[in-house]
N, C-alpha and C positions, 0 to 999 in steps of 0.2 A: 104722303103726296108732297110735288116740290113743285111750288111756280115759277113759271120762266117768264122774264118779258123778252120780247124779240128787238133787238137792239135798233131793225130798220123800221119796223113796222109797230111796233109799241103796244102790240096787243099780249095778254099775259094768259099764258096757258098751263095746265100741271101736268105734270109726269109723274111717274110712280119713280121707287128708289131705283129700279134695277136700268128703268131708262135715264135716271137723272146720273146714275154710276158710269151708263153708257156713253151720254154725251160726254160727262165731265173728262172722261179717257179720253176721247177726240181729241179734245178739246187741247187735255195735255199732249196727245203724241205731236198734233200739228204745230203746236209751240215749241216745243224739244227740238222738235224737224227744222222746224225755222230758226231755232238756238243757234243747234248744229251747222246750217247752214250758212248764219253768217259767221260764226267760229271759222269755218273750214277757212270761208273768202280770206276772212283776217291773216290766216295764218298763209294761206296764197299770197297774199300781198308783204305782209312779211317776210316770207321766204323768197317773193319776188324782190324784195327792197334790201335783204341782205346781201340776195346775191350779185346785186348792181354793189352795192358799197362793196364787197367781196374784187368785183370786176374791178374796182375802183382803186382801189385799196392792190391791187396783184398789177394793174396798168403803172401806177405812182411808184410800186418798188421797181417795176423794169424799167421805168424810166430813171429814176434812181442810182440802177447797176448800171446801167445803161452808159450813163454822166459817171459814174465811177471809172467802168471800164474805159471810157473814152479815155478819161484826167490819168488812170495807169497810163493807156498806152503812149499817152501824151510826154509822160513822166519818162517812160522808158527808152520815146525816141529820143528824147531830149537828152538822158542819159548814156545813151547808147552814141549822140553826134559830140558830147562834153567825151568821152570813153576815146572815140576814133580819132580827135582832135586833139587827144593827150599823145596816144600812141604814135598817131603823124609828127607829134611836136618831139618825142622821143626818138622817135627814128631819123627826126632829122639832126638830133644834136648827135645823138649816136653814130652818124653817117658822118656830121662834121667833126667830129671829134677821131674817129678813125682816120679821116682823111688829114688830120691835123697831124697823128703819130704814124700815118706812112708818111706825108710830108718828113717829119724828124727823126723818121727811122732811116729813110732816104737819104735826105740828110747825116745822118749819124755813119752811114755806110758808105757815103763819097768819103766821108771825112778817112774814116777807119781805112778804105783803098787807097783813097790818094796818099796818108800816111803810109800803110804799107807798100806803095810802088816806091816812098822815098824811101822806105828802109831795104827794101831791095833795092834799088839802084845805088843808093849808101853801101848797102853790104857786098854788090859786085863791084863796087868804085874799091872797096877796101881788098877786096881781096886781091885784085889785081895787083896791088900793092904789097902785100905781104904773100911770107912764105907755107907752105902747106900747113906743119905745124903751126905756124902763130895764127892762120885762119882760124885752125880747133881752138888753141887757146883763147883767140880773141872771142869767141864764141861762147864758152865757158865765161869767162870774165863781163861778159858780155849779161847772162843772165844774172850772175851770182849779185853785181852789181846793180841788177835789177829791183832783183829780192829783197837786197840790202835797203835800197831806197822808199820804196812801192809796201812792202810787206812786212819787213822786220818791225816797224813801231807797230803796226796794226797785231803781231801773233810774239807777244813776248816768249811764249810755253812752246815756240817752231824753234826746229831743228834742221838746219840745212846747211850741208859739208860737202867738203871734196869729198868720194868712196874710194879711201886708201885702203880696207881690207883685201887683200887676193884672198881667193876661198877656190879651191878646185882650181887655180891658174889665173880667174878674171876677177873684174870689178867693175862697175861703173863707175860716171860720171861722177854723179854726185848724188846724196839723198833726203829726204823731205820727210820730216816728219813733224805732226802735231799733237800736241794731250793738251786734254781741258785742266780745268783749274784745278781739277780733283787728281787729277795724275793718270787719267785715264787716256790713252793714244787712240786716238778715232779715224786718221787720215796716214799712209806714207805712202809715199812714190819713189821710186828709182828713176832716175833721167841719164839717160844719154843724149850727149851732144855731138852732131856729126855736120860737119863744112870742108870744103876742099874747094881749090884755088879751078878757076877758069881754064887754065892751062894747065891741069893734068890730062895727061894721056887716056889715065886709065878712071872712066866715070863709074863713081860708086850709083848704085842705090838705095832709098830706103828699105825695101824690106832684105837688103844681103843683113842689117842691124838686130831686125827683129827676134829671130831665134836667141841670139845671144842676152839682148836686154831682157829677152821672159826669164833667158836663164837666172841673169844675174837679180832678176826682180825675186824670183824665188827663193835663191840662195840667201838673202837679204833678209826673208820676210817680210818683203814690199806689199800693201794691196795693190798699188799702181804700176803701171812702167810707160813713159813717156817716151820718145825721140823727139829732141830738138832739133830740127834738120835744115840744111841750106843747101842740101841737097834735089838734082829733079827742079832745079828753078822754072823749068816751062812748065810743070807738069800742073794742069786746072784742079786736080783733084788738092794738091797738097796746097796750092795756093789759095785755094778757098776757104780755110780756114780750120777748125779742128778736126782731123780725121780719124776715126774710130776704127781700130783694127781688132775690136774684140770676137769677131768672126773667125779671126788667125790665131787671136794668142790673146788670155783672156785679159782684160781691163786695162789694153794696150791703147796708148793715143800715139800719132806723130802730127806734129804741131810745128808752124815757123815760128820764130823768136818773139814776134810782135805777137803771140797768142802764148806765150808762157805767161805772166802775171796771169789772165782770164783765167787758164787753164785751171792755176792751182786756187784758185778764186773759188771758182766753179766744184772742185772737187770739194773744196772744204766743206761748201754749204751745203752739199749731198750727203758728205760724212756724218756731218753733225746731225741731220734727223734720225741717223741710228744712234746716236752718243750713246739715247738708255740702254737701246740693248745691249750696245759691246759693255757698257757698265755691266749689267745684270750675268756678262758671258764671263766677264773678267769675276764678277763674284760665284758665278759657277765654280768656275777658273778655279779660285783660291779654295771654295768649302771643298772641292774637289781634293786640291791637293792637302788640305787639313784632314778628310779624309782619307786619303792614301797613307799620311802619315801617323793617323791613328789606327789604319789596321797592320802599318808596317809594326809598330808598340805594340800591336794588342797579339799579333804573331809572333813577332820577338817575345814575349811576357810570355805567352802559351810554351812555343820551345821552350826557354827556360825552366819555365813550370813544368812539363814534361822532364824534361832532363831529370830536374831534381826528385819528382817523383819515381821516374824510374832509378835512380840512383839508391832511392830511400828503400826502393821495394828489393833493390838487391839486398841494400844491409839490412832490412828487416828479415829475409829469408836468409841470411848468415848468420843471424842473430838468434834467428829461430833454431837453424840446425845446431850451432854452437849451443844452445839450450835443452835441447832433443838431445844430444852426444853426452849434455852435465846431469840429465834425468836418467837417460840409460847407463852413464856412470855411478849416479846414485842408487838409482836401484840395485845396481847390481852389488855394494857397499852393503846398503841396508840390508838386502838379503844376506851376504857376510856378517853382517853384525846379529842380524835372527840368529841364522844359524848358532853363531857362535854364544848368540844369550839359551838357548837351547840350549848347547853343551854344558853353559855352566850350571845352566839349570837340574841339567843332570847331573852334572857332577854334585851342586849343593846337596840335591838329592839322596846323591850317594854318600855324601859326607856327613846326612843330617841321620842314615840308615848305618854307620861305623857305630859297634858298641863294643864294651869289652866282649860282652856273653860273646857277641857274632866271632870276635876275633882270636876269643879262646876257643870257639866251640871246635872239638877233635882236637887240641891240642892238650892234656892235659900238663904240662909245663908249663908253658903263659899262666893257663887257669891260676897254677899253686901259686906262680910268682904275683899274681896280679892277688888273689887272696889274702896271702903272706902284708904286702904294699897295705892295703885295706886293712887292714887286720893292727895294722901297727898306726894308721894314722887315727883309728878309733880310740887306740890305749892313750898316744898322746892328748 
């Protein structure tokens, strides 16, 4: 038995085991219960107090990014007005600056006309004055004296002459050429020069020239062919400055006098960015003909060698037959000389079978005499 006292009322009463088992269970489940139940709360409020710092904590990073993303976009307009403010600044020097080189190109090109309206009105003032010929002459003289001044120190390795060869009947003017320092030619022109006086009757033009200068640029082995012309003085086309006639005739220019230096200026510096290759064509060029001239040797050397072998193959098969004709001459000997040791063979034969007996026998005369002979050499 177990006494209880009663915790309000203080009176003490017993129970047996299986009631005091009883209560004491109560006793526990409704503790446990109440354990549990303020566990749960705790962990309510914990999980309520995480999830505010949780809230808390995810509000402070958006606010955060927030003030990030702001100070980027801040960063990007700011980059983006320094960016357009550069480009504005560039466009406008780029604007002043073009507008600075059409000014001076403007400039450059009154300069350049009003010099050439003085060289045309110079070159009609002169011609009036002189004779048809001494126009062309003057003209010629006119360039060469150009050249001379303007060009010759600048291309020590240039070539440019009167064209005295006739080739086929004609020639040109005169012709141009340059090599680099290596001896390699990268640039030549053919020029004709054509003027005629005011007062001819009969007005040339430029392209009656052209067929002829292609010709004579060919026959040359010109890359270029030029006309330098004073011909067609109204004409806008030739007055305005290099005209290209490679549509008619290939790598043909006709040009006024005041655009020769430019001209051959101009071509040079276009020459030269192929310099390598024509180097590389010119050593084609050469291994080329080193070998042509090694298979011209090595054909020459074969004929020869053929020659001599078939030469050799005839005297060996005269050799041979001459040898064939000394073998069936031999043979035919040593069979003479068989035979004939045969014969004597026989014969010895026969000479070694001579006896007396044989040569007395049926004779009996020899016999006595050969007896008689015998018979006495015994007594001696």
């Amino acid at each position: 038995m177990k006494e209880l006292k009663c915790p309000k009322c203080g009176n003490v009463f017993s129970v047996d085991e299986a009631d005091y088992a009883l209560l004491l269970n109560q006793v526990k489940n409704s503790e446990f219960e109440a354990e549990l139940n303020r566990r749960i709360r705790e962990l309510e409020q914990t999980q309520q107090a995480r999830m505010q710092a949780e809230q808390q904590v995810a509000k402070a990073r958006q606010q955060a990014e927030l003030a990030e993303l702001k100070n980027q976009l801040a960063q990007a307009e700011q980059a983006k007005q320094l960016a357009v403010a550069q480009v504005r600044q560039q466009a406008t020097e780029a604007y002043m600056k073009k507008e600075q080189e059409l000014a001076q190109a403007k400039t450059q090109w009154e300069e350049q006309l009003k010099a050439a309206q003085e060289q045309v009105a110079y070159y009609k003032e002169m011609k009036v004055r002189l004779s048809t010929k001494m126009v062309g002459e003057t003209l010629e003289i006119h360039c060469s004296t150009l050249f001379n001044q303007l060009l010759r120190p600048l291309m020590p390795n240039a070539y440019f002459e009167k064209d005295n060869e006739v080739v086929e009947g004609t020639k040109g003017d005169f012709v141009f050429r340059d090599k680099s320092d290596d001896g390699v030619e990268y640039v030549s022109i053919m020029f004709e020069m054509k003027n005629e006086n005011d007062e001819t009757a009969t007005k040339h033009k430029n392209e009656d020239f052209l067929a002829k200068l292609d010709a004579d640029r060919k026959k040359k082995g010109c890359e270029y062919a030029v006309l330098v012309s004073m011909l067609e003085p109204d004409s806008e086309l030739y007055n305005g400055g290099i005209v290209d006639m490679s549509h008619r005739f290939e790598k043909m220019y006709v040009i006024r006098p005041q655009f020769f230096i430019p001209l051959i200026t101009l071509l040079c510096q276009t020459s030269k960015k192929s310099l390598d290759a024509k180097r590389e064509l010119a050593l084609v060029k050469a291994q080329q003909v080193d070998v042509t001239n090694f298979e011209e040797k090595l054909m020459s050397f074969k004929d020869g060698f053929t020659r001599n072998v078939r030469l050799a193959n005839e005297r060996f098969a005269d050799a041979i037959d001459e040898i064939d004709k000394t073998i069936a001459h031999l043979t035919k000997v040593r069979e003479n000389l068989v035979k004939s040791g045969d014969n004597l063979n026989a014969a010895d034969k026969k000479l070694q079978d001579v006896t007396i007996k044989r040569l007395t026998y049926g004779n009996p005369t020899m016999k006595a005499k050969f007896d008689e002979a015998g018979s006495r050499e015994n007594t001696d």
